[in-house]
C-alpha positions as CSV (number, residue, x, y, z in Angstrom):
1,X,0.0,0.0,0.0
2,X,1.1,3.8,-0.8
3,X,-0.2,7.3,-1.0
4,X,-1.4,9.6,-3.7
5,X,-4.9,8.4,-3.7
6,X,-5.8,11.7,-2.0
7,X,-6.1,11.4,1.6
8,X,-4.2,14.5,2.7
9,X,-6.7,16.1,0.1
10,X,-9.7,14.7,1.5
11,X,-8.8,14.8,5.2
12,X,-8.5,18.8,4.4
13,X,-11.7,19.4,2.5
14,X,-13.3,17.5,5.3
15,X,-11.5,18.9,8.4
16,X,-10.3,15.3,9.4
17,X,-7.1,13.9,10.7
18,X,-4.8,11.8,7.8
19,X,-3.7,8.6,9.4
20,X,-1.5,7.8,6.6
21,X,-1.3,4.3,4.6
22,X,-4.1,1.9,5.8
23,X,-2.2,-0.5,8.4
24,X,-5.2,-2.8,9.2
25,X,-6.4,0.0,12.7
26,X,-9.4,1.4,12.5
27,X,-10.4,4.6,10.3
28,X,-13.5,6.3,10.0
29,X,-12.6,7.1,6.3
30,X,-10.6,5.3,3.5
31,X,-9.3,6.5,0.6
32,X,-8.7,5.4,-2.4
33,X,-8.4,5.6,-6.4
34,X,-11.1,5.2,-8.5
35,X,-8.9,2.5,-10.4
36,X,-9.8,-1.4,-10.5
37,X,-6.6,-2.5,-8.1
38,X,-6.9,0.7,-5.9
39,X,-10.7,-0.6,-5.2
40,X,-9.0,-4.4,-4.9
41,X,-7.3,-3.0,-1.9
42,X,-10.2,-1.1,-0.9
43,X,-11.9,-3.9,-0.5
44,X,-9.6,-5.7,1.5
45,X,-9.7,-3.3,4.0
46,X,-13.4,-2.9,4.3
47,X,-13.6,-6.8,4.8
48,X,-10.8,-6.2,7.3
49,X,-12.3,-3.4,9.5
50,X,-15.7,-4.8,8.8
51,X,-14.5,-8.6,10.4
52,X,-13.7,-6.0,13.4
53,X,-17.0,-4.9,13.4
54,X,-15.3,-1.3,12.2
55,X,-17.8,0.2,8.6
56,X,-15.7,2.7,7.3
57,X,-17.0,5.4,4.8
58,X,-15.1,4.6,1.1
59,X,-14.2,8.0,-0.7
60,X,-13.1,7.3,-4.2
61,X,-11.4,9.7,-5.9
62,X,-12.1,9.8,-9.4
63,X,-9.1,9.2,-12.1
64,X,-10.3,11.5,-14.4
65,X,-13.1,14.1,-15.4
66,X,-14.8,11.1,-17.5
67,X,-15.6,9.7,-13.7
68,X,-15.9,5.8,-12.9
69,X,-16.2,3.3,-15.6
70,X,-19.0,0.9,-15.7
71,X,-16.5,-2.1,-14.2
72,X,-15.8,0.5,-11.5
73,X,-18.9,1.0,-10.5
74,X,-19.6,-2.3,-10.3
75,X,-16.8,-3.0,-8.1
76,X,-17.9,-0.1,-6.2
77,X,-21.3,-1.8,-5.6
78,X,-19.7,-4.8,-4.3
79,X,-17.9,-2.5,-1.2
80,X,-21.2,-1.3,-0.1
81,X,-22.2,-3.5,2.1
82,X,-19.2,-3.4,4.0
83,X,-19.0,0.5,4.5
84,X,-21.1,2.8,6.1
85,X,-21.1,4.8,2.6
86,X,-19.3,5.0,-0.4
87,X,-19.0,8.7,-2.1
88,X,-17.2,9.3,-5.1
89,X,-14.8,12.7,-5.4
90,X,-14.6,14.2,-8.3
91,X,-11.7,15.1,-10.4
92,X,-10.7,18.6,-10.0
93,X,-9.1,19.3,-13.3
94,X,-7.7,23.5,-11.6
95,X,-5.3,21.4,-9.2
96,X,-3.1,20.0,-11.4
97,X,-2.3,23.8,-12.9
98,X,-1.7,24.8,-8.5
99,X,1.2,25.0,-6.9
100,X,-0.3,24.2,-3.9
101,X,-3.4,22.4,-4.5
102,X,-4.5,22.0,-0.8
103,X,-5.0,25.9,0.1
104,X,-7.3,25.4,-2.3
105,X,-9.5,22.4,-0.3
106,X,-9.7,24.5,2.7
107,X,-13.0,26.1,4.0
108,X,-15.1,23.9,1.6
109,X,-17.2,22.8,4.3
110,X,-17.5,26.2,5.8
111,X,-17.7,28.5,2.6
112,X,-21.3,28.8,0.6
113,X,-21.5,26.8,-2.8
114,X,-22.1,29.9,-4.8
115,X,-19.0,31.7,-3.5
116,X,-16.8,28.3,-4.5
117,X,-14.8,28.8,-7.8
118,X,-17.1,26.7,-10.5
119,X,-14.6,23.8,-10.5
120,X,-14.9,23.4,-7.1
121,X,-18.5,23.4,-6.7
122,X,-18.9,19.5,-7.1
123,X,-15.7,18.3,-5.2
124,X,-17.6,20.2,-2.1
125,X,-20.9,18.9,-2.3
126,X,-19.0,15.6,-2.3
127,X,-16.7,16.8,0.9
128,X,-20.4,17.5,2.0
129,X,-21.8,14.2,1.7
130,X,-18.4,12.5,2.6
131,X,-18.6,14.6,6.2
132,X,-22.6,14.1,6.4
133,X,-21.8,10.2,6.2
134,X,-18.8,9.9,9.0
135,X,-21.8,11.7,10.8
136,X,-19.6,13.6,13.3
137,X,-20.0,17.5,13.6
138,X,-17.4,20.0,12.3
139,X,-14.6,21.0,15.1
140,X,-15.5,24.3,16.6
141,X,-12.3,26.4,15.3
142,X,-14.0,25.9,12.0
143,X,-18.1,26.6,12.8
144,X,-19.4,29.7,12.6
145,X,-21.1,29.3,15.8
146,X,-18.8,28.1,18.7
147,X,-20.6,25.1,20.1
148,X,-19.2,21.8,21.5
149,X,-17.6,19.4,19.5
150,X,-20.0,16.2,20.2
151,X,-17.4,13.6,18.4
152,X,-13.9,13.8,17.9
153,X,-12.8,14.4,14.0
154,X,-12.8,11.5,11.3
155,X,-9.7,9.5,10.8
156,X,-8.7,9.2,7.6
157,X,-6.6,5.9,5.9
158,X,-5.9,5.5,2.6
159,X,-5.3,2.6,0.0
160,X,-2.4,2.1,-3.0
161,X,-2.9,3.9,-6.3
């Protein structure tokens, strides 16, 4: 297992913690490419965590702009029932061009959709969702009203390319 599926990424848009590489422990979200042996390894890990009684939310970040091919949506079918959710990222063609692509993740949660550059509009309703599923409430530092945090923030793990 490696990184570059987009974990740091995701753990940013989503105000989460990045656990690193998936090591078996228990994560509340794992990562992974929307590629046939990145979901392979996926699903590994969801039969792993699940056989600990541990349903992790799958984010799958998509390859391209095209979005997942019909045999990876099938395969992402097949991790369903092992997860609590599985949401698929978008590909956000504006990072590639960035220096530094993760200033730009920041405050998705937090900002209004219409005030989002265009390109970004979809990757944060996905954040959205993605944060909506793990179910636990954004940290106060980053609310605009200061109230308790209920649950501590999502973990995230991530799979190989």
């Amino acid at each position: 297992m490696a990184g570059g599926v987009g974990a740091t990424t995701v753990a940013r848009a989503i105000v989460g913690v990045d656990r690193g590489v998936f090591t078996g422990r228990p994560v509340d979200v794992l990562v992974c490419r929307a590629t046939g042996d990145s979901l392979v390894r996926a699903s590994r890990a969801t039969h792993v965590l699940a056989a600990a009684g541990h349903r992790p939310v799958v984010a799958v970040t998509a390859a391209d702009a095209s979005g997942p091919s019909r045999p990876v949506t099938a395969r992402l079918r097949l991790l369903e029932p092992h997860t609590s959710a599985v949401v698929v990222l978008p590909f956000v063609r504006r990072w590639r061009e960035l220096a530094v692509p993760l200033d730009d993740v920041r405050d998705l949660l937090t900002r209004p959709l219409i005030e989002l550059p265009r390109q970004l509009r979809r990757y944060a309703t996905a954040a959205r969702e993605l944060r909506a599923a793990v179910s636990a409430p954004l940290p106060a530092s980053t609310r605009r009203t200061a109230a308790p945090l209920a649950r501590p923030v999502p973990t995230i793990g991530r799979t190989a390319r």
